[in-house]
N, C-alpha and C positions, 0 to 999 in steps of 0.2 A: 504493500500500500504506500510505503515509504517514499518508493522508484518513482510509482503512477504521479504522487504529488509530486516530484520535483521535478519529473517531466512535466506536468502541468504549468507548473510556475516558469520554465526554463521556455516551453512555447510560448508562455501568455508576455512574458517579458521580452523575446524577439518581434511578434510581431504589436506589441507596443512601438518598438524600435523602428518599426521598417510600415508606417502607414502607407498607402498609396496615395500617389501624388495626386490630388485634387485637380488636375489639368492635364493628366494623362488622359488622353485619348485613346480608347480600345481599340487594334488595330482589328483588319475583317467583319465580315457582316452578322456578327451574332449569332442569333439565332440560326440565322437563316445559312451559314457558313457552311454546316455540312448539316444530314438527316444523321441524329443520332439516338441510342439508348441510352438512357444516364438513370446512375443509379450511385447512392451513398450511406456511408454509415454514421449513426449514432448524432443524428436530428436532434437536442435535447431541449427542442422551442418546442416539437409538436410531439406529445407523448402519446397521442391517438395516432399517428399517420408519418408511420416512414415509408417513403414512397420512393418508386422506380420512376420513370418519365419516356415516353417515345415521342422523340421533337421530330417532325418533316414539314419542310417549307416554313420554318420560323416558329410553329406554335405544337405546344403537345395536343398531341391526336389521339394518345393513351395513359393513362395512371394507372396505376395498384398500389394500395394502401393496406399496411399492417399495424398492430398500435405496436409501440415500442417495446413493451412486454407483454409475453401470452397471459394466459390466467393462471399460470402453476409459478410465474415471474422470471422466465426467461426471457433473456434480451433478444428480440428482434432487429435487426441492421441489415439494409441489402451492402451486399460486399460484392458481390457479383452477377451481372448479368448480361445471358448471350440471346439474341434475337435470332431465330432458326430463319430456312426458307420457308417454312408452312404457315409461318406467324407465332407460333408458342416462342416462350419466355423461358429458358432454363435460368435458376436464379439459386443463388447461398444468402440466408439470412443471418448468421450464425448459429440461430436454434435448430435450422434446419436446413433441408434443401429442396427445389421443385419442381416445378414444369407445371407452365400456367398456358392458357389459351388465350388469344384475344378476349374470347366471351368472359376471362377472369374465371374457369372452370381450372382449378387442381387437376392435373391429370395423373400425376406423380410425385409423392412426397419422400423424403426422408426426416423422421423427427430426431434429434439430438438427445441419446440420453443424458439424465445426472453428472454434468460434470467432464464433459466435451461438448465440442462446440465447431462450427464447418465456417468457413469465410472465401471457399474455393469450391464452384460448381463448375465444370468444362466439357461441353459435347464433344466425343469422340467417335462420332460417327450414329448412322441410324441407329434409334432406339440404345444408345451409350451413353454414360456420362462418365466423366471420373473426378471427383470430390475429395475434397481433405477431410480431415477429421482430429481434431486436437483435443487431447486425452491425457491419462496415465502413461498409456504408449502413443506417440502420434501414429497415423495413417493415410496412407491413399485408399482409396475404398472405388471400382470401376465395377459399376452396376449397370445390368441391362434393363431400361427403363419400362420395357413394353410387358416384362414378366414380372417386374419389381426383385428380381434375380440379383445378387450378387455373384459378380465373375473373378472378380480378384480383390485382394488385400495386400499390401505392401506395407511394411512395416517400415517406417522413418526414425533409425537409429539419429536420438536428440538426446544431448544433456538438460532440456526443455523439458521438465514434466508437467510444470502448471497448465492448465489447456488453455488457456488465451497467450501463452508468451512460448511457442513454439515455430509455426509458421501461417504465411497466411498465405497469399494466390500459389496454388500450384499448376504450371502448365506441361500438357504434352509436346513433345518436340516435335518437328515436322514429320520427320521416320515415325512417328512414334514407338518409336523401341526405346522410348526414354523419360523423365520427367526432370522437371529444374525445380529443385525446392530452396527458399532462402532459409536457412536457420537461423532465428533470432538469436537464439542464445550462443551457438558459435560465431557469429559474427562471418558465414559465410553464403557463398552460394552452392550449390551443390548439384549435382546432374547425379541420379541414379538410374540404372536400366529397371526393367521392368519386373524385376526380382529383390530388387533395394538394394542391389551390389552399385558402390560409388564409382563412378568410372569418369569422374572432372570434376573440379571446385576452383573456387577463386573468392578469396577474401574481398567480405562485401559486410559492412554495421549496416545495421536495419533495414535490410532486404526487406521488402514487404512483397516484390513478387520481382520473377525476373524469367525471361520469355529466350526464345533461339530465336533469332532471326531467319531470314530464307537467306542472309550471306552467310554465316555458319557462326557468327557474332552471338553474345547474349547482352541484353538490356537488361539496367536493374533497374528497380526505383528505389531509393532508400530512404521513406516514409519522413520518419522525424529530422533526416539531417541535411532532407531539401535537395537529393542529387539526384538526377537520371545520368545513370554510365553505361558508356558501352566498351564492352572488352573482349580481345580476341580470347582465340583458343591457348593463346598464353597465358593469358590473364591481364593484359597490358589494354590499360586503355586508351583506347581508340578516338572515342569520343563523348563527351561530358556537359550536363547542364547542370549549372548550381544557381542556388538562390542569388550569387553575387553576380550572374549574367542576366537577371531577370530586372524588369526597369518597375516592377511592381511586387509588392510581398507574395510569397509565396509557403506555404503550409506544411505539411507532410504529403510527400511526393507517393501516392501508394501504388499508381501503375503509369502505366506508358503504354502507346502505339504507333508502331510505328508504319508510317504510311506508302502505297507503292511511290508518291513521287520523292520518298528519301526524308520527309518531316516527323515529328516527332510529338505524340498529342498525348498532354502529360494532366494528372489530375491533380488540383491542390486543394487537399483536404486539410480544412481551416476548424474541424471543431474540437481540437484537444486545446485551444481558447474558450473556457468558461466564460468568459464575457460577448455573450451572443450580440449584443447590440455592436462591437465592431465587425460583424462577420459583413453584413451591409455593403455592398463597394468592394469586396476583393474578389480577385480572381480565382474562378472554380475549376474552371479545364482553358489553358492555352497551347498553341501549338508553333515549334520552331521548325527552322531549317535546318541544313546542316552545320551553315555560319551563326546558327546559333541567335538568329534575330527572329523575332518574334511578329507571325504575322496573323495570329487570331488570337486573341482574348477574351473570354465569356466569364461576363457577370451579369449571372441572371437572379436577382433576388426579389425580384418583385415583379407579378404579372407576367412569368409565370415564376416564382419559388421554387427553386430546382434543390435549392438546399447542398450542403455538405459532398462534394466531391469523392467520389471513389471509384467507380468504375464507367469509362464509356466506351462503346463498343458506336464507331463511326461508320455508318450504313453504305456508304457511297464508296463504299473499296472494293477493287476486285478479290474474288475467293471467295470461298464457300463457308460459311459460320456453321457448320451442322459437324466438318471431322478437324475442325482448330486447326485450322491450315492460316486464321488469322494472323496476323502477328498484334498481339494484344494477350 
């Protein structure tokens, strides 16, 4: 509890520091910039309604709303959410995981028992998903969605036994003969095959999720300490965004994607700031180049209320969202 508060105090006192400049100009056209899904965790304005969001042509055209905790007093958070081709929603809340329809019909759940907790849902192909699971032991869990079947279990060797401080996005790699896990508590990133044998790693603090690229690169986001890196198969990084290249504050970095034309569309998650009334005015999700300049910045806090940044899944890319052939 100790850690949590002084992380708390250590965020709320940088971005005291680093207001946004009142005459900064958002570059790109908002809303309207690309069709995206957005979704985030831990709203603590609206204890009835953390919500996902489907923006096309500038305005949400979809919601789904959860209250912040069930009824037995688990937290609710969307951490992740993938837009298929059929229209359903695969989505991680922490309590759980799902697969929603348009119509907002369940069609598949997983609930979280006592004492774990999921922050990573990822389609791998029809009727697949594969999910984390943070626990006594953590896990990968790759369930067939159509049987409610479970096909595998991967056990993620962590000196992380707390379930919220082990990892959070886990993604399959393009082969998928493989997955990237960040361990919080090693302080790394990690590539496992599909049997939990470690076969790459690369020192990385607060991994919050880190993806393969299609050049053979991986991207991190390092959550609380504001960095998107990208590093070869040496580990040498290649290419780097920090809060000190940004012309406006920026939050806990929790994911990244990166786009076919070479950009980089990053999420800045602003609510381990207790003080909601500055969340107003900063930026949620912006997007760089390679030179590292900044040519969309979305702040949406009013009309429509998109809330707390964590996950977006940009509609207008080529590839198929249904076997994570994205790069996100």
């Amino acid at each position: 509890m100790k850690l949590i508060t002084l992380f708390l105090l250590l965020f709320a006192n940088s971005f005291a520091k680093a207001q946004i400049d009142p005459d900064y100009k958002f570059p790109g056209k908002g809303l309207k910039q690309h069709d995206f899904l957005y979704a985030g965790e831990w709203d603590m304005r609206k204890p009835t309604a953390q919500s996902m969001f489907l923006v096309r042509g500038g305005k949400v055209v979809w919601q789904y709303s959860v209250p912040l905790r069930t009824a037995t007093g688990s937290i609710q958070e969307f951490d992740d959410a993938t837009l298929l081709s059929n229209g359903n929603i695969v989505y991680a809340c922490m309590s759980g995981a799902g697969i929603i329809t348009p119509e907002k019909n369940i069609i598949w759940q997983y609930t979280c028992a006592p004492g774990t907790e999921t922050h990573s849902c990822q389609p791998i192909g029809k009727d697949s998903v594969l999910m984390v699971l943070n626990g006594t032991v953590g896990k990968v869990l790759i369930f067939n969605t159509a049987e409610n079947k479970l096909l595998k279990e991967i056990v993620i060797p962590t000196a992380g036994t707390g379930s919220h401080y082990q990892f959070r996005h886990v993604r399959i790699t393009p082969g998928k003969k493989s997955i990237m896990v960040g361990l919080l508590k090693e302080k790394k990133v990690v590539e496992f095959d599909l049997d939990g044998k470690e076969i790459w790693s690369v020192n990385a603090s607060s991994a919050w999720s880190a993806i393969r690229l299609h050049n053979g690169n991986t991207l991190i986001s390092g959550d609380s300490e504001g960095y998107t890196r990208e590093v070869n198969s040496k580990g040498e990084t290649v290419w780097e965004f920090t809060r000190a290249d940004a012309p406006f504050k920026v939050g806990s970095t929790q994911t990244a994607n990166r786009l076919a034309n070479g950009n980089t569309v990053i999420s800045s998650w602003i609510a381990g700031n207790n003080n909601t009334a500055e969340w107003a005015g900063t930026v949620q999700v912006f997007e760089v180049n390679k030179d590292k300049k900044v040519v969309w910045a979305l702040s949406s806090w009013d009309k429509p209320d998109l809330g707390p940044a964590t996950s977006i899944q940009i509609l207008d890319e080529p590839g198929n969202p249904d076997n994570g052939s994205l790069q996100r």
